[in-house]
N, C-alpha and C positions, 0 to 999 in steps of 0.2 A: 484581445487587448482593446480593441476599437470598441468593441459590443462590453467591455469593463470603464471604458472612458464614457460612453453615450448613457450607462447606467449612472454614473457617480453624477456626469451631468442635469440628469433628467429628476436624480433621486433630491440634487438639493436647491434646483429651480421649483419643483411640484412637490418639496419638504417633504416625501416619503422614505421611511424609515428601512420598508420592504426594498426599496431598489437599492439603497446605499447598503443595506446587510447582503443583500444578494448579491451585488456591486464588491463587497467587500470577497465575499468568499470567491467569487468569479477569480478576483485578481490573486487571492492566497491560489489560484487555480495553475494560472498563470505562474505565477512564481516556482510553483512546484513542478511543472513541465519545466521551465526553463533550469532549474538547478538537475533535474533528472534528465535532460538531452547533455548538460556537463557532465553529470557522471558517468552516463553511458560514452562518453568522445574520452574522459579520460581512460577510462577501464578496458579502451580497447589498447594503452599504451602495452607495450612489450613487458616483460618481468625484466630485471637486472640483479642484481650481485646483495643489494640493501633489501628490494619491494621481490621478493621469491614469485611470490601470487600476482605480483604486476599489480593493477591498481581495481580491480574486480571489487573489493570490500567499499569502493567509493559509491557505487548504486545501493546499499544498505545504510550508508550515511545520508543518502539522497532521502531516500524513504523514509528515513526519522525525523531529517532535517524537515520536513513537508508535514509532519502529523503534529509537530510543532508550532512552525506556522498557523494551520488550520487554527489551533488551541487558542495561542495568542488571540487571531479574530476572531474568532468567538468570543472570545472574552470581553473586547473592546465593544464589538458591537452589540453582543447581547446585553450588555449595561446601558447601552443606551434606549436601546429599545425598552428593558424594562422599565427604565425611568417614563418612557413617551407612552406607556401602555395607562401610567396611573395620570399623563396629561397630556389625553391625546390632542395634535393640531388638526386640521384642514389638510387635507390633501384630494389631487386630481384623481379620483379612480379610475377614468378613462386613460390615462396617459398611463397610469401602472399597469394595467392592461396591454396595452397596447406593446409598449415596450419589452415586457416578461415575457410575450408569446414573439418577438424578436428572438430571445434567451432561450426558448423552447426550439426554435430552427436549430442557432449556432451549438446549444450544448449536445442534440441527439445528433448531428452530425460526428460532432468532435467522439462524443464516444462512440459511435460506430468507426471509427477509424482503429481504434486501441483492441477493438473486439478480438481481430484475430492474437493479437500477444497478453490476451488478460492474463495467461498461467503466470506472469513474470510480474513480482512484485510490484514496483512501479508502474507498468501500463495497467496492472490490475488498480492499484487505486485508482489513475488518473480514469479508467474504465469507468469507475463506482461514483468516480466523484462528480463526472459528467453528465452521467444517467442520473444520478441524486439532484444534480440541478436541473435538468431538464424536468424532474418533476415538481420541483419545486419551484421555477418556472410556471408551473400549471397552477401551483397552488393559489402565487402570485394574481396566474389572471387571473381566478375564481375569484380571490379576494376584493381586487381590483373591479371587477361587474359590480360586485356588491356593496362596493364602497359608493360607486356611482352612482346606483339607484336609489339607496337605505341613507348616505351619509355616516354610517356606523364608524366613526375614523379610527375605531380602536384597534379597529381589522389589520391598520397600518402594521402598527409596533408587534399585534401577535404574530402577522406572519412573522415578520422578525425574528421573534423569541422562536420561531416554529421554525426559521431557517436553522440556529441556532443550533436545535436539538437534532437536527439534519444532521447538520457537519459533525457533533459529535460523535455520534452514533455510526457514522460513516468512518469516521476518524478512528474510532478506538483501533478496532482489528490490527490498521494499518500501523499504529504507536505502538501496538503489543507486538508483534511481528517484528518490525523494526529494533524496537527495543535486545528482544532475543537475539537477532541476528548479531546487532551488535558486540555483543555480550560473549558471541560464542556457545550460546546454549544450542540445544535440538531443535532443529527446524522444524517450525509448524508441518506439520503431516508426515512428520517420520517420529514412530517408536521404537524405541533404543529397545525394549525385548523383543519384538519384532524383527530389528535389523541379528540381534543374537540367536534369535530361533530359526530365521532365516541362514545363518552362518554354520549354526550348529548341524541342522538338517541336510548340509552336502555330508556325504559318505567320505569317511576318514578323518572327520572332524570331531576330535575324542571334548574339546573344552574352548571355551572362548572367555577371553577377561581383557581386562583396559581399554575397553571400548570409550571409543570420542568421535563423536558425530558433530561438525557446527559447519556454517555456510561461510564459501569464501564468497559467494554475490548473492544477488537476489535468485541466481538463475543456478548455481552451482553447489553443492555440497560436497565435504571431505569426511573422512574416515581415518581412524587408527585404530590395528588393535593388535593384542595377541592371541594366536591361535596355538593349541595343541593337539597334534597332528597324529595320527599313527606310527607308530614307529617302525612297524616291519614296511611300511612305502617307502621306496628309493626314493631318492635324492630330485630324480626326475620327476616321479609321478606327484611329488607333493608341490614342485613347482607346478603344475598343471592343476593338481590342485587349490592352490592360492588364485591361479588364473581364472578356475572356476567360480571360485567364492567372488573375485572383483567384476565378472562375467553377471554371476548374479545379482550384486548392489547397484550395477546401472542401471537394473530394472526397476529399482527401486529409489532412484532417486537420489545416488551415491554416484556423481561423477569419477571422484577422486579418490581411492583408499590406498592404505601402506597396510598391508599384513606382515607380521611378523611372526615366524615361526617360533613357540615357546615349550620347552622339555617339561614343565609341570602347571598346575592350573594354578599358581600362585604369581 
């Protein structure tokens, strides 16, 4: 947050377009850590009697809420920069320099910290988003040299627009992803024939139908289905076997399932 104040600073004392965009998304950067350390404090609340799931589905609203964000500034800033590209001002190349390779320390830290939790939605963005600045960061100082030696000040506003297409492009996955979870669709890297060939393939597993796969967090998936079972298995062994088949989905990335025994494939 100090290293997004000392940009916004520097970007409209030395009128550079590059620091206040990169300035900008620093701070959507921010925003999106702090709304995703709430959803993580909430989601560790207990389940009660209304919230079954407890509050787990608020780290997938965090990640939407963030891919959002991003969009917004992009939007804001990348208009401005376009506009500054067809009339560019005067800016300090040495000071944009100077300052972005500040943003090259703070952001390849910050994403080495996220490294070890990247599988988990959220630190996987904040991971991607951190490392994307950090190179953009770089790009900054190259521009930044170059602005200082040539005067070219158009360099300002394209990093800009080049920040821009950073963030989006970094952004999609995490909207698309987001989005789905929201939604209750199939979690990115589970296929729903997959999870039925896998069900179908334990022994005594004559059929499988109403299958429902969707994430109660970023970190968690659930299951339902109906299975039909053989019929000469006791009562016992087909309990052991349903234990098997949910034995098998946590290998797979199915924390949660309900199996349901069903007498016909209908």
């Amino acid at each position: 947050m100090v290293f997004v104040l000392a940009e916004v600073v520097a970007g409209f004392v030395y009128n550079s377009m590059a620091l206040l965009t990169d300035a900008g998304h620093n701070l959507s950067d921010v925003a999106s850590l702090v709304i995703s350390l709430v959803a993580f404090w909430i989601a560790k609340r207990q389940s009660n009697a209304v919230y079954t799931y407890g509050f787990k589905k608020t780290t997938v609203l965090a990640a939407l809420v963030n891919a959002v964000v991003l969009l917004v500034a992009i939007g804001i800033l990348g208009y401005e920069s376009f506009h500054r590209l067809f009339k560019p001002e005067p800016v300090e190349g040495g000071v944009i320099a100077w300052v972005a390779a500040i943003g090259i320390i703070i952001n390849s830290v910050s994403a080495f910290l996220f490294f070890r939790q990247k599988q988990e939605l959220n630190s996987r963005a904040a991971y991607l988003h951190l490392l994307a600045d950090a190179l953009v960061s770089l790009g900054v100082v190259v521009a930044g040299i170059v602005i200082s030696k040539t005067n070219l000040y158009w360099l300002d506003p394209a990093i800009g627009l080049l920040i821009m297409v950073v963030i989006l492009v970094s952004t999609w996955t995490l909207l698309r992803d987001s989005f789905r979870m929201s939604i209750d669709a199939v979690p990115a890297g589970i296929e729903l024939d997959a999870i039925k060939k896998l069900i179908t393939s334990v022994p005594g597993v004559k059929h499988v139908h109403h299958v429902h796969v969707w994430s109660i967090s970023t970190t968690e998936n659930a299951l339902t289905a109906h299975v039909v079972i053989d019929e000469q298995l006791s009562f016992d062994d087909k309990l052991k076997l349903i234990a098997q088949i949910k034995h098998q989905l946590e290998h797979n990335n199915i924390q949660h399932s309900t199996i349901e025994m069903a007498k016909n494939a209908h």
